[in-house]
SENUGU-544575 format. One record per residue (C-alpha): residue number from 1; residue in three letters; x, y, z. Coordinates in steps of 0.02 Angstrom, whole numbers, plus 50000, padded with zeros to 5 digits. Layout:
N
rec n:NUM; res:Ala; x:X; y:Y; z:Z
...
//
This chain:
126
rec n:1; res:Unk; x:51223; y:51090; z:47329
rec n:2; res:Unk; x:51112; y:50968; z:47261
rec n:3; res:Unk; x:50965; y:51073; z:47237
rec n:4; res:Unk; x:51096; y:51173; z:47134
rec n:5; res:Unk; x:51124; y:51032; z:47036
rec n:6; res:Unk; x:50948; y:50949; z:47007
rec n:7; res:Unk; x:50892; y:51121; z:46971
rec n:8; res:Unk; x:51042; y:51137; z:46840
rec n:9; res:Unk; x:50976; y:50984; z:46765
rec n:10; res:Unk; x:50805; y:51019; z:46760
rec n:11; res:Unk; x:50829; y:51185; z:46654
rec n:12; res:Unk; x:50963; y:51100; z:46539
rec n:13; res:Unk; x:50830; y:50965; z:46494
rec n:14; res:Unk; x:50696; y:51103; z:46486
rec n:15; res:Unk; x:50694; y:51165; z:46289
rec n:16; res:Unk; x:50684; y:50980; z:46235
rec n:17; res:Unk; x:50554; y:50943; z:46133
rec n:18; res:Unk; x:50597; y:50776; z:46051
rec n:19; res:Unk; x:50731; y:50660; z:46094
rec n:20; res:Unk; x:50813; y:50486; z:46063
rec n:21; res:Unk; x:50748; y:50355; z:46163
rec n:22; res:Unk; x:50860; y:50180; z:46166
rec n:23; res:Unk; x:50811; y:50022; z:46234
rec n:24; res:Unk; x:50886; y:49842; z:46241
rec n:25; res:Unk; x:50777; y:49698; z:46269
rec n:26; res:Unk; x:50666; y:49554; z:46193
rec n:27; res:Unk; x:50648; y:49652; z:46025
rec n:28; res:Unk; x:50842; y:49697; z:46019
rec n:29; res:Unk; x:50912; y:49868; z:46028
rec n:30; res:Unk; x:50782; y:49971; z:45974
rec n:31; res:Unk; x:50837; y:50175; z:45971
rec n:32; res:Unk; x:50689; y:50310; z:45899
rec n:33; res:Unk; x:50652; y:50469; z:45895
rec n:34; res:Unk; x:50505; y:50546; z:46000
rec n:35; res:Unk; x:50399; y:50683; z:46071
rec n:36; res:Unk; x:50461; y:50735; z:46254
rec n:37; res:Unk; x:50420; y:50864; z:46385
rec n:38; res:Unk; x:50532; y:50871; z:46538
rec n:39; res:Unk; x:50462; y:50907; z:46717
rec n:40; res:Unk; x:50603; y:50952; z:46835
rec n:41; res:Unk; x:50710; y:50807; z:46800
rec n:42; res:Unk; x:50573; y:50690; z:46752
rec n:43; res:Unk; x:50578; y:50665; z:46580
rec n:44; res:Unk; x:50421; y:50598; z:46476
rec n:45; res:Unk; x:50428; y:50539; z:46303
rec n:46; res:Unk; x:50253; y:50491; z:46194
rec n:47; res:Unk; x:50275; y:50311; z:46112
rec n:48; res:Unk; x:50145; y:50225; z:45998
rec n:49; res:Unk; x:50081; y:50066; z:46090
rec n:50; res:Unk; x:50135; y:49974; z:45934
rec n:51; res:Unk; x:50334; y:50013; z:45993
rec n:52; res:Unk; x:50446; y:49887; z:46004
rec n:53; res:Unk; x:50530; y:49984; z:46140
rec n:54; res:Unk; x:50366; y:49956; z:46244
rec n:55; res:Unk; x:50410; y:49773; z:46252
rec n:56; res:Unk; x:50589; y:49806; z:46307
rec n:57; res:Unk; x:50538; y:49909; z:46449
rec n:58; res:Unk; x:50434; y:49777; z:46504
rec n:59; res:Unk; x:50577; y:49672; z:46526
rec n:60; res:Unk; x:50723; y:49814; z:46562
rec n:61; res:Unk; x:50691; y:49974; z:46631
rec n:62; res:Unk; x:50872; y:50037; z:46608
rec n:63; res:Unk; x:50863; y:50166; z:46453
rec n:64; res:Unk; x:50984; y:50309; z:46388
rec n:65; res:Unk; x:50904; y:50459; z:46306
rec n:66; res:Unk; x:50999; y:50597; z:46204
rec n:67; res:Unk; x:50939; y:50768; z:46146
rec n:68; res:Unk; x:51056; y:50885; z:46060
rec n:69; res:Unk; x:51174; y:50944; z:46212
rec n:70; res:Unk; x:51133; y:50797; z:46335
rec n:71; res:Unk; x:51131; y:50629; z:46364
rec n:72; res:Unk; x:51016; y:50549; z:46505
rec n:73; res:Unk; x:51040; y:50369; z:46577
rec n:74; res:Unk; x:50906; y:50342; z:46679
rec n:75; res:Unk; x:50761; y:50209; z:46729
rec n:76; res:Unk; x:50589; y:50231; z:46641
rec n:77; res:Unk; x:50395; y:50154; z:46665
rec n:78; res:Unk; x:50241; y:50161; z:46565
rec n:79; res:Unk; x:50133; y:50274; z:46630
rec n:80; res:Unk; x:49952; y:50209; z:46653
rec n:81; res:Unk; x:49809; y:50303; z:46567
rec n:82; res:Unk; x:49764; y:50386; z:46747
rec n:83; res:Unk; x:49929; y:50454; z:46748
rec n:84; res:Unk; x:49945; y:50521; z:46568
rec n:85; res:Unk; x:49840; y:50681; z:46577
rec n:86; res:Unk; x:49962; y:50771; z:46690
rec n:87; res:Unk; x:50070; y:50778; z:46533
rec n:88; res:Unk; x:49944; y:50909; z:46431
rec n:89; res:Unk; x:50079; y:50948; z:46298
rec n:90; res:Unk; x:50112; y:50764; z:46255
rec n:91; res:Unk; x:49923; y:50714; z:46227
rec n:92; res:Unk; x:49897; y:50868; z:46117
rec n:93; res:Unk; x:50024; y:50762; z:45981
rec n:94; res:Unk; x:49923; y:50713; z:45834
rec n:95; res:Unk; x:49971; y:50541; z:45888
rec n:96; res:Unk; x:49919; y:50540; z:46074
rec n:97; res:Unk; x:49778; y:50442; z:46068
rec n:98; res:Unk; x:49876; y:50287; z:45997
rec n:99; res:Unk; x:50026; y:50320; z:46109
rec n:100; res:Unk; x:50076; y:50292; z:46277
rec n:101; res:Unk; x:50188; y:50396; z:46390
rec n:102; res:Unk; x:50354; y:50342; z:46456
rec n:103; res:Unk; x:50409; y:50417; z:46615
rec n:104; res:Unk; x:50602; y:50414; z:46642
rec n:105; res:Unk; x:50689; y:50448; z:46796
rec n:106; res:Unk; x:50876; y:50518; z:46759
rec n:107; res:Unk; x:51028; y:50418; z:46868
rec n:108; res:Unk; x:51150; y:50491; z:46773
rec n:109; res:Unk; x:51145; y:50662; z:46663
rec n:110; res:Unk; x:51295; y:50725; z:46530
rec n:111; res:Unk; x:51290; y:50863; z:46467
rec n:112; res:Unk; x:51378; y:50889; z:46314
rec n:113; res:Unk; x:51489; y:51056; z:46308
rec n:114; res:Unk; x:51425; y:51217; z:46228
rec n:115; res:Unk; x:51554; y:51247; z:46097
rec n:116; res:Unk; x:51671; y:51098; z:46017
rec n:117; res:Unk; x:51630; y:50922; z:46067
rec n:118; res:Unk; x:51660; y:50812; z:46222
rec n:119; res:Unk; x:51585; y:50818; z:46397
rec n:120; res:Unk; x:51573; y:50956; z:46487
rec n:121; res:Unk; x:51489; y:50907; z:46652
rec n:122; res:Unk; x:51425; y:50744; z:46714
rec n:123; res:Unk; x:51312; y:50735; z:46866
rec n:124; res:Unk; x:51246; y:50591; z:46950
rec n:125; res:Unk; x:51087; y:50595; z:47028
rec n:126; res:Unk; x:51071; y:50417; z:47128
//
């Protein structure tokens, strides 16, 4: 059952290609719009290094990202510049080589419902 549901995750995050990063930290709430690809249910979003949101994930990890139909709660790190070349469709964004990439690992996923408003289906993943 929980391959069911990862993999029910993982193509529900799949079409995304920008979403709604929020942060809490040092430089208060900071919430912005970015690039993102999703991998399975990794989700990576490209931030410029001049973010503010890069200096609350240096002191709080704990972020919430929405897209239109979901909402992921999640824990996310900065990938390192080693790391950032596995994500080919992020460093192709006129920005890339100012940015850095934000890897987020879901704990929680809601997913909105298709027609109306409200929740349809939460799943947690921890």
């Amino acid at each position: 059952m929980l391959a069911y549901l990862r993999q029910h995750v993982a193509t529900t995050l799949a079409p995304a290609a920008s979403a709604t990063l929020a942060t809490s930290g040092p430089a208060g709430l900071q919430a912005d719009l970015f690039p993102c690809v999703a991998r399975g249910t990794l989700l990576y979003l490209l931030l410029p290094c001049t973010s503010d949101q890069l200096l609350n994930l240096d002191s709080d990890s704990q972020v919430v990202v929405t897209a239109a139909g979901w909402q992921v709660r999640g824990r996310a790190r900065v990938l390192d510049s080693t790391d950032q070349p596995a994500i080919g469709l992020l460093m192709d964004e006129p920005g890339a080589p100012w940015s850095l990439v934000v890897e987020v690992h879901p704990t929680r996923v809601t997913i909105a419902q298709r027609q109306g408003w409200g929740v349809a289906e939460t799943i947690d993943l921890e």
